[in-house]
C-alpha positions in Angstrom: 31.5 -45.0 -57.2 34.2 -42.6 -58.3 32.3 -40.9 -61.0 34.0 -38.6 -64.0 32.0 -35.8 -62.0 33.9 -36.7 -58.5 36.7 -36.1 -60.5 35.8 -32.9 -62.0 35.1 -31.7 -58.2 38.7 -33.3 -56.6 40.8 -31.4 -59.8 39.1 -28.6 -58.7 39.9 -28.3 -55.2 43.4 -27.1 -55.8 41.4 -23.5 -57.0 38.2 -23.6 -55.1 36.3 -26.3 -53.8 33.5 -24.1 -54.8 33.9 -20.5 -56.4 30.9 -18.6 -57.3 31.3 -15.8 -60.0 29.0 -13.0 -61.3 29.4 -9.9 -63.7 31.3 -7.0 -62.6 35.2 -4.8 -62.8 38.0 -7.2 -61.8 39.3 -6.3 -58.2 42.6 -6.6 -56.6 43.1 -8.1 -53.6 43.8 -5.2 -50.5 46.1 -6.7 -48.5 45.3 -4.1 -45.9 41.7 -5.5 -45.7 42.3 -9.1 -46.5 44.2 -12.3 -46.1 45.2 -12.5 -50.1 46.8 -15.9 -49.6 43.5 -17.2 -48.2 40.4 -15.5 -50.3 38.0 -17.2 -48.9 38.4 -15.7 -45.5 36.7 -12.5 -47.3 33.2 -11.9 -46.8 32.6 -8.4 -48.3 29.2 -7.6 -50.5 28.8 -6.5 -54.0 27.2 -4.8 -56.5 26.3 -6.2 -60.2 26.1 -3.7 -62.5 22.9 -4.0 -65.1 23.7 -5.2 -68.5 22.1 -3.1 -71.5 18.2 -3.6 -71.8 15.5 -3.9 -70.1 13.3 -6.4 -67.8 14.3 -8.9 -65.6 16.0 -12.2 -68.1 14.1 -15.3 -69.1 15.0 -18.6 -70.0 14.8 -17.3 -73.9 17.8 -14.9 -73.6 20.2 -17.9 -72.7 21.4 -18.7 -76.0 25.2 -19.8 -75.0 25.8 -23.3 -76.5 27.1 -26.2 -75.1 25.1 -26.3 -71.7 24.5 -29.9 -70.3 20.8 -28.7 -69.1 19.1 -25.3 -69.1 15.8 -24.4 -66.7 14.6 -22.2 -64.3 13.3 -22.3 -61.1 12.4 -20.4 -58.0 13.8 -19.8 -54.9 12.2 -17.8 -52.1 12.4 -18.1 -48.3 8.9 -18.7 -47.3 5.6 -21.6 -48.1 6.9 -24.8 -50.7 9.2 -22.3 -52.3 13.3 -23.1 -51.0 16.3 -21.0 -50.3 18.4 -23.0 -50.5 19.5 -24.1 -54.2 21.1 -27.2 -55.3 22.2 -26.3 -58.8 23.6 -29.9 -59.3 20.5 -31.8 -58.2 19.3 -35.1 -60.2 21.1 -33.6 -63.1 22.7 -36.2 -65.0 25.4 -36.3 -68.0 22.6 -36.6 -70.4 20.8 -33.5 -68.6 18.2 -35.4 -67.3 16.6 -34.7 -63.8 16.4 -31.1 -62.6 17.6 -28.6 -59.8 16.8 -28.6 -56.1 16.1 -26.8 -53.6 15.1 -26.8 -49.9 13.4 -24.7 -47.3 14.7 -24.2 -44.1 13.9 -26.9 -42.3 15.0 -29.0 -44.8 18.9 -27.9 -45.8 20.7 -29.3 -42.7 20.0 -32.5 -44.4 21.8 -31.3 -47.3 24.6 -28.8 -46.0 27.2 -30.4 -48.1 24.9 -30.3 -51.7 24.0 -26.5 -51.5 25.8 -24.0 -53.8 24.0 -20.9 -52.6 21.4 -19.4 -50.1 18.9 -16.9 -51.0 17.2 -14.6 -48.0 14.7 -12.8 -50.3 17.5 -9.7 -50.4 20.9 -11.3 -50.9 22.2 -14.4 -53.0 25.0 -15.8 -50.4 27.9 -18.4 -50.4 27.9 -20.7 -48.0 31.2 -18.9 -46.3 29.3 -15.6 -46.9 26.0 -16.8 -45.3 27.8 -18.2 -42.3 28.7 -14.8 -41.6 25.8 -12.7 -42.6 22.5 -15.0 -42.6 19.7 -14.6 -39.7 20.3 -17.5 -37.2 17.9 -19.9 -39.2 19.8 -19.8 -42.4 23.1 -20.1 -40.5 21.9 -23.1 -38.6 20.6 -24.9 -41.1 23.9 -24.6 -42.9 26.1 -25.0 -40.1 27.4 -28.3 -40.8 28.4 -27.5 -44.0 32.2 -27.7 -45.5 31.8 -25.9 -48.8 34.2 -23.3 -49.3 32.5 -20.9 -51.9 33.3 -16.9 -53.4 32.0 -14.8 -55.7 34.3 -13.9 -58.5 34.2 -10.5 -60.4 34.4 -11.8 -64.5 34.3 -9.5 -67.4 31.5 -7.8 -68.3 31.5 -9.1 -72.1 30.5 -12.5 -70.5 26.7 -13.0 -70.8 23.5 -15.0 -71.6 25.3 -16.0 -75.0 28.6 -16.8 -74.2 29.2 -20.6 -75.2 29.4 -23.1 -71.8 33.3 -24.0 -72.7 34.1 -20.4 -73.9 32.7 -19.1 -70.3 34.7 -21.6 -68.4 38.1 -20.6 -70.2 37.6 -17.5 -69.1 36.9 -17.9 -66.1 39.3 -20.0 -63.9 38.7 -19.4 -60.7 42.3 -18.7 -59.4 43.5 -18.1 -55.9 44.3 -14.5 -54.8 41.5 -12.5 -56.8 39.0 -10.0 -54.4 36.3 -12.8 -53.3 32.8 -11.3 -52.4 30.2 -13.6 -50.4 27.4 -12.1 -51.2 25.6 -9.7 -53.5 22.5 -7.6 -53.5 20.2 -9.7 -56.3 18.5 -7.1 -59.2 16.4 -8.7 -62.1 18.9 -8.8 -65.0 21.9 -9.6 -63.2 24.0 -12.3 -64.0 26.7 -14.8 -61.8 28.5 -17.7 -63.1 29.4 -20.5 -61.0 31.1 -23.9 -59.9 29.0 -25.6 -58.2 29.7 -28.0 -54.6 30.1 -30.9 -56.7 33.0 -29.2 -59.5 30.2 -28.5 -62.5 29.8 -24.9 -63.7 27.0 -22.9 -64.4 25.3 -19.2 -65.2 22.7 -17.9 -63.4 20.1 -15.2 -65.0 18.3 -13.4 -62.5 14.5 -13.3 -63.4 11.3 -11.7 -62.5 11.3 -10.5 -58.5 8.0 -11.2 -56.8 7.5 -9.5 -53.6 9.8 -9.1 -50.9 11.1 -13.0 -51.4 10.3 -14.9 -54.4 12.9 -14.6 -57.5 13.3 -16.6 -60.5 16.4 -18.1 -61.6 17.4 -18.9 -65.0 20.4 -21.4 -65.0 22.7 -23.2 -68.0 24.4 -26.1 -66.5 27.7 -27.8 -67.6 27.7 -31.2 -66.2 31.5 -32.1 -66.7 33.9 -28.7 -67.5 36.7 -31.2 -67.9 35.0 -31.8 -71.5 36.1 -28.6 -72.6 39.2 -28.4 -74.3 40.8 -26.1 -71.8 
């Protein structure tokens, strides 16, 4: 069936089937170092820098209006815990259902649903994780076809930025710096549109360990309902 949703993901694959953004300085694109006309063949690391306060987020500090669904979950790389994260999941229009994620073994299965991979150190793209991932992660995502980046936004972007205000500014265009992975800290922050063309911000939680962190995420089903 050729959903509103498929839609939102075909309009979108002009920018990027699937850019992933988080806080941090806008970046030019070095020429020298990369192919500006492709970003996606980038696969450099960053840094987020730590907004004021203190403590890792919680669900409580994502106050932004105009999400589809909020939650949290965990992701992790070892036991019933996944690493691989499905923000879309069995989210509906109405916000029903939840996200998903799988564990090694299981993400072959669903190479072409994932919107990032977590190794217990770094939050990855897909592109990035093909490149920098220990041989299980990469095999397990082998198959897959999403083409993913981070994108650098504007620092004054955060927990209570309204869903539609957060997608204006943010547009995902061609030719910015695109980094593949970043180091994850408690407090940090990414924004996101997801393997299936919906958008959505990601607080980073409590750490637990060398592996386990908890991921607070607003979701915006269809960004096309925003007047931009």
């Amino acid at each position: 069936m050729f959903t509103m949703k498929k839609f939102a993901t075909l309009a979108m694959t002009g920018f990027l089937a699937c850019s992933i953004l988080a806080c941090g300085e806008d970046k030019e694109c070095d020429e020298a170092t990369e192919d500006c006309d492709n970003p996606s063949s980038s696969s450099s690391a960053g840094t987020v820098p730590t907004p004021p306060g203190s403590g890792p987020w919680t669900l409580s500090d994502l106050t932004g209006s105009g999400w589809t669904k909020t939650g949290t979950i965990e992701v992790g790389g070892t036991g019933a815990i996944g690493s691989f994260l499905d923000i879309d999941g069995t989210i509906t229009a109405t916000g029903a259902g939840d996200f998903k994620t799988w564990k090694v073994g299981e993400a072959s299965a669903h190479a072409n649903e994932i919107d990032l991979v977590y190794d217990g150190t770094n939050i990855f793209s897909i592109t990035g994780c093909k490149a920098s991932c220990s041989a299980s992660y990469k095999s397990a995502i082998s198959t897959s076809t999403n083409v993913q980046g981070f994108l650098p936004i504007t620092s004054n972007i955060g927990p209570g930025t309204a869903a539609c205000s957060i997608h204006s500014a943010v547009p995902g265009l061609p030719g910015s710096t695109i980094i593949n992975n970043y180091v994850v800290a408690e407090r940090s922050t990414y924004y996101i549109a997801t393997s299936d063309g919906a958008r959505a911000i990601i607080l980073v939680g409590k750490k637990t360990g060398a592996e386990k962190v908890e991921l607070h995420i607003g979701y915006l089903y269809a960004p096309s309902g925003c007047s931009n």
